[in-house]
C-alpha positions, 0 to 999 in steps of 0.5 A, a space after each residue: 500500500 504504501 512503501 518509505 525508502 530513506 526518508 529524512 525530514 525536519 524543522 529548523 529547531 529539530 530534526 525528526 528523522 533520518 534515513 527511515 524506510 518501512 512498507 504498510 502492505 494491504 490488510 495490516 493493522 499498523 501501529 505507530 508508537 515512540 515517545 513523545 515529539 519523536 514525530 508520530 503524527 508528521 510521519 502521517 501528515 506526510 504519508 497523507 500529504 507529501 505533496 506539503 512536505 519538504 523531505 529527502 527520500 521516497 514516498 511510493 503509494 499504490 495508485 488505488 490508495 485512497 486514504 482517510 483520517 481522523 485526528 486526534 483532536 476531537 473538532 466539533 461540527 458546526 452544524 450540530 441540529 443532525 442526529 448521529 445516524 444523519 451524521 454517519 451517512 452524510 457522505 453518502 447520501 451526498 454522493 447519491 444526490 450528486 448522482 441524481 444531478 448528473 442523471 438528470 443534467 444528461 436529459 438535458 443535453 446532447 454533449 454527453 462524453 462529459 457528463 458519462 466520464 463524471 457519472 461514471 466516476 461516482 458509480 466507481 466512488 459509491 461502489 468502493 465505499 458500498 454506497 447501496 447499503 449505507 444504512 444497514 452498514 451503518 447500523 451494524 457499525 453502530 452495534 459493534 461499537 455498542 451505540 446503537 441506543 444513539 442512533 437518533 441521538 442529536 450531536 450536540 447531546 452526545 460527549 466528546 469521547 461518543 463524538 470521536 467515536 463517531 468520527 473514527 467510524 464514519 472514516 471506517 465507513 467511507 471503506 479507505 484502502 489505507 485508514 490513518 487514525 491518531 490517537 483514536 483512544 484519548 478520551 474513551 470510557 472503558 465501554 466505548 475503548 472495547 468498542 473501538 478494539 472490535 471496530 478496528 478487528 473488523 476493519 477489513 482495509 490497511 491501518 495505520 494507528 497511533 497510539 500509547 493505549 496498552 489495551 489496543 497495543 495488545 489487541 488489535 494490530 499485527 505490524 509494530 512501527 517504533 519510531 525513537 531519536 529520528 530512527 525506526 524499527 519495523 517489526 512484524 507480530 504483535 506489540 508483546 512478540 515485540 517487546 520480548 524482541 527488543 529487550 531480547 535484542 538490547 540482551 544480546 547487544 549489550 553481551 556483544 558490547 562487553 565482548 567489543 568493550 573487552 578486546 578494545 581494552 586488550 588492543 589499547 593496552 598492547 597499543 600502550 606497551 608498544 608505545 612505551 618499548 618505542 620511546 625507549 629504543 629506536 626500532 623501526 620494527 616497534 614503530 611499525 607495530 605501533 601503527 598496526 596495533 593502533 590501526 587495528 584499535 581504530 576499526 573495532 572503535 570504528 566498528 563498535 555497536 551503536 546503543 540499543 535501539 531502545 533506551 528508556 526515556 522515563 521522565 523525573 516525575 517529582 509532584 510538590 512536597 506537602 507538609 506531612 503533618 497537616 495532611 495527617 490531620 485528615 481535614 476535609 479539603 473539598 467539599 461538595 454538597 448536594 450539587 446538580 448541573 442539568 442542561 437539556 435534562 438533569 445531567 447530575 443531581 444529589 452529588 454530595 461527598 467530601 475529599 480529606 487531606 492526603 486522599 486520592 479519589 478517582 472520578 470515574 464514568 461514562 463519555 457524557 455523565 457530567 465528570 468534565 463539567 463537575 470539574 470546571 465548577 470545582 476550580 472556579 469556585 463559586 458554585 454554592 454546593 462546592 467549598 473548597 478550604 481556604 487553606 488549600 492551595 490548589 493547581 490543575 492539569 486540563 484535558 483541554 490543553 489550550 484552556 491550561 497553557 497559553 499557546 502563543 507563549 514559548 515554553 521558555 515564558 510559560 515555565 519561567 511563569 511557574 517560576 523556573 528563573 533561569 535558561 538553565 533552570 528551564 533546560 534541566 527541567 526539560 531534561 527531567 521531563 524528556 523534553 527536547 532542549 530544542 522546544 524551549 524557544 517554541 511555541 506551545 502550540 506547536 508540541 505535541 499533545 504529549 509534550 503539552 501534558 508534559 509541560 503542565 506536569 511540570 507546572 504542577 509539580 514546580 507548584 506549591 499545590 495541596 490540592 492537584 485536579 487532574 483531567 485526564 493526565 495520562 491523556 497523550 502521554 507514552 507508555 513511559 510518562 504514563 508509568 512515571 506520572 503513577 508512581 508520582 501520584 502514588 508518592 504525592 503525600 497532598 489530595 488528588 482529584 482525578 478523572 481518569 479513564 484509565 484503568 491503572 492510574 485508577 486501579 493503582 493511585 486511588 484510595 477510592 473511586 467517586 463513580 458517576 451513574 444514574 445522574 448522581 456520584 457514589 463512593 466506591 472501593 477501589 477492590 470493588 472497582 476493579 471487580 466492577 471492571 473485570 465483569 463488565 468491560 475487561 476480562 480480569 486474566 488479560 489485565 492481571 497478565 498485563 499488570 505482571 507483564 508490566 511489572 516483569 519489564 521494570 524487573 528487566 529494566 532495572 537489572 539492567 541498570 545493574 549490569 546483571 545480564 543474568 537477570 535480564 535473561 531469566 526475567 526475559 524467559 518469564 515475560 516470554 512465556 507470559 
């Protein structure tokens, strides 16, 4: 379908890659992963557009390849008075009106070839896409993604997470050979990521895919594209074969770079002996010794394996200290009291509880309960149901990233607004959150979702905050910060407030869950939770291996550091039969 060959390409700040080659053959499902601003969704704008792009390389695509996308923001439609089967068939039911026009526009006329060369074309356009039967198609999409129940739903009623759904699908429908989807997971309750997984088995076409999701990883694709420090790996399986892979291939390397290590440490030192016995006796047969000695030194040094092709790129994560004494007092730090918010119909009603200093409280539900709306009113503050302690310093990380972070300022004015003083004070904060030292002169608006989240994090933790508010913090973030941003929630000793659709950061950072159901919140223990989501949602063997997978790679990680290859070896064995 598509095929890269020493593809090089950057910006006048940075360059995202070097010499990069891959093929995307019919049928796979691709996924594109790598941290954050290695580059991900500009390697796809190119694939898609690479008549805008100024690159060194070949592009090749296959002259049948039509190409969809859906970004991984989620852009509300202007017209919102459409209910969302109107929504999903849209495209369709626009190409059979074009149709109809050149129909009769031929009744009309005697100079035909025209008019039969554009019919004909949209025949070929609503036969690719299967035209004919849009609605009962339609209707199946919306039953493998578990939304059926909104078919005649209008779409300013429905969440944003429902609306992305919605947009995936209605790409998914237009049948492209190659679908191009970033992000596709940010956002999505449990019920509506399930939905997605099925949505994307069942896809018949090539996909490329973007994604740090650990449940989609797992599930969904048979191709592997890692993309690190302007380089790529191409691997064929799935996202676990790769993993045991490439820290089966970072053993062996590091075994080859002890051995090369080893004998270049010999070739120095005989290198050193000849130059010594040289200055002490003039011998023409020493001299030329030396240079042979010396040669040979410089071809295993010239030679030497590069690094590992993946490092662990896991930032710093350190939220604000807080004095241990007043949050052992267990005072209530928020407090809300018998809240409602409705719009068109009671959207939550009766949600009364209070948050203590020190706790950590998941807010949890479903796309479109209210959660995001709750949040807002709790940090301006001046809802009458909601109090929070004058006392309480409080800080927040936003889901809608331009809401938290000025985008026309640089990231060297907006952390020098956090109170980093210096240039050298913001390079080492850049360094601890595995942000580019290039990105410090550029505008907000130009990183990545990732890299915004990352900024805001770092926000937070420069703050003196009691009290973090956190909407969906993992959202954007690659697997590595999302285990960094646990354990620093795990270790902040302040209150959290999170809304999370993430099962881990729930599961491992909440003392208890504030479930959002039927218009109202109620209290429930974390084990419970768990439970709850093993029998509606996940199957509880998949997430337990996946927890010990988990643990099992920084078992791995962590031997490394230590130089103990014996290690790495028998916990490599465990994760492979996992």
């Amino acid at each position: 379908m598509i095929q890269v060959e020493e593809l090089s390409f950057g910006f006048t700040a940075k360059d995202l890659y070097k010499d990069i080659s891959f093929t995307l053959e019919a049928g796979q499902h691709c996924a594109l992963i790598g941290s954050n601003g290695t580059g991900k969704s500009t390697l796809a704008e190119i694939l898609i557009h690479p008549e805008e792009y100024l690159y060194d390389g070949k592009i090749v695509r296959d002259e049948s390849c039509r190409i969809g996308y859906a970004s991984q923001f989620s852009v509300g439609d202007k017209f919102q008075d459409r209910t969302v089967f109107e929504f999903l068939s849209e495209r369709f039911t626009s190409l059979q009106k074009d149709i109809e026009t050149v129909c009769a526009a031929m009744t009309e006329t005697e100079d035909l070839d025209a008019l039969y060369e554009q019919y004909q074309q949209l025949l070929d356009q609503n036969e690719a896409m299967d035209g004919d039967h849009y609605e009962s198609k339609i209707r199946k999409s919306l039953a493998v993604a578990g939304m059926n129940d909104l078919a005649e739903t209008k779409l300013a009623d429905i969440s944003g997470g429902e609306y992305k759904m919605l947009q995936i699908m209605r790409e998914m429908l237009l049948a492209p050979n190659l679908l191009v989807l970033d992000e596709p997971d940010v956002f999505l309750d449990f019920g509506n990521l399930g939905g997605l997984a099925q949505l994307i088995n069942e896809y018949e076409g090539t996909m490329l895919v973007i994604t740090h999701d650990r449940y989609l990883l797992n599930h969904c694709f048979n191709k592997i594209l890692h993309l690190e420090n302007g380089d790529l790996q191409e691997f064929d399986g799935t996202y676990s074969e790769y993993r045991c892979s490439i820290l089966r291939e970072k053993l062996a390397l590091k075994l080859q770079n002890i051995e090369e290590q080893e004998e270049i440490a010999r070739t120095q030192e005989l290198v050193d002996i000849l130059r010594k016995r040289a200055t002490e006796k003039v011998n023409p047969v020493i001299g030329r010794s030396v240079n042979a000695k010396q040669s040979q030194l410089d071809r295993l040094v010239a030679r030497q394996i590069k690094a590992p092709f993946i490092e662990i790129r896991e930032p710093e994560i350190v939220l604000p200290k807080v004095n241990v004494e007043e949050a052992a007092e267990k005072k209530p730090v928020l407090t809300i009291t018998d809240y409602q918010v409705s719009f068109e119909e009671d959207l939550l009603e009766n949600v009364s509880f209070q948050l203590f200093a020190g706790e950590k409280a998941a807010l949890i539900g479903a796309n479109g309960t209210g959660k995001t709306t709750l949040i807002r009113d709790i940090l301006q503050n001046d809802h009458p149901a909601i109090h929070i302690d004058e006392n309480t310093k409080y800080a927040c990380l936003s889901q809608l990233q331009e809401e938290g972070l000025d985008e026309e300022k640089t990231v060297f004015e907006t952390l020098q607004d956090g109170g980093f003083a210096t240039r050298e004070d913001v390079r080492h904060c850049l360094a601890r959150y595995c942000l580019q030292e290039e990105c410090m002169d550029q505008k907000v608006s130009k990183l990545s979702g990732g890299e915004k989240n990352m900024l805001q994090i770092a926000l937070l933790a420069a703050s003196d905050a009691q009290l973090l508010i956190l909407d969906e913090p993992t959202s954007h973030l690659d697997l590595y910060a999302q285990t960094a941003l646990e354990k620093a929630i795990a270790d902040y000793e302040g209150t959290v407030l999170m809304v999370t659709h993430d099962f881990y950061l729930a599961a491992g950072c909440a003392d208890y869950i504030l479930l959002v159901e039927d218009h109202t919140v109620r209290r429930m223990r974390t084990r419970k939770f768990r439970k709850m989501v093993y029998d509606k949602y996940f199957d509880s063997a998949y997430l337990e291996t996946d927890r010990k997978k988990q643990e099992l790679e920084a078992a791995i990680t962590t031997a490394f550091k230590k130089n103990d290859l014996a290690a790495v070896d028998k916990l490599c064995g465990q994760l492979e039969e996992l």
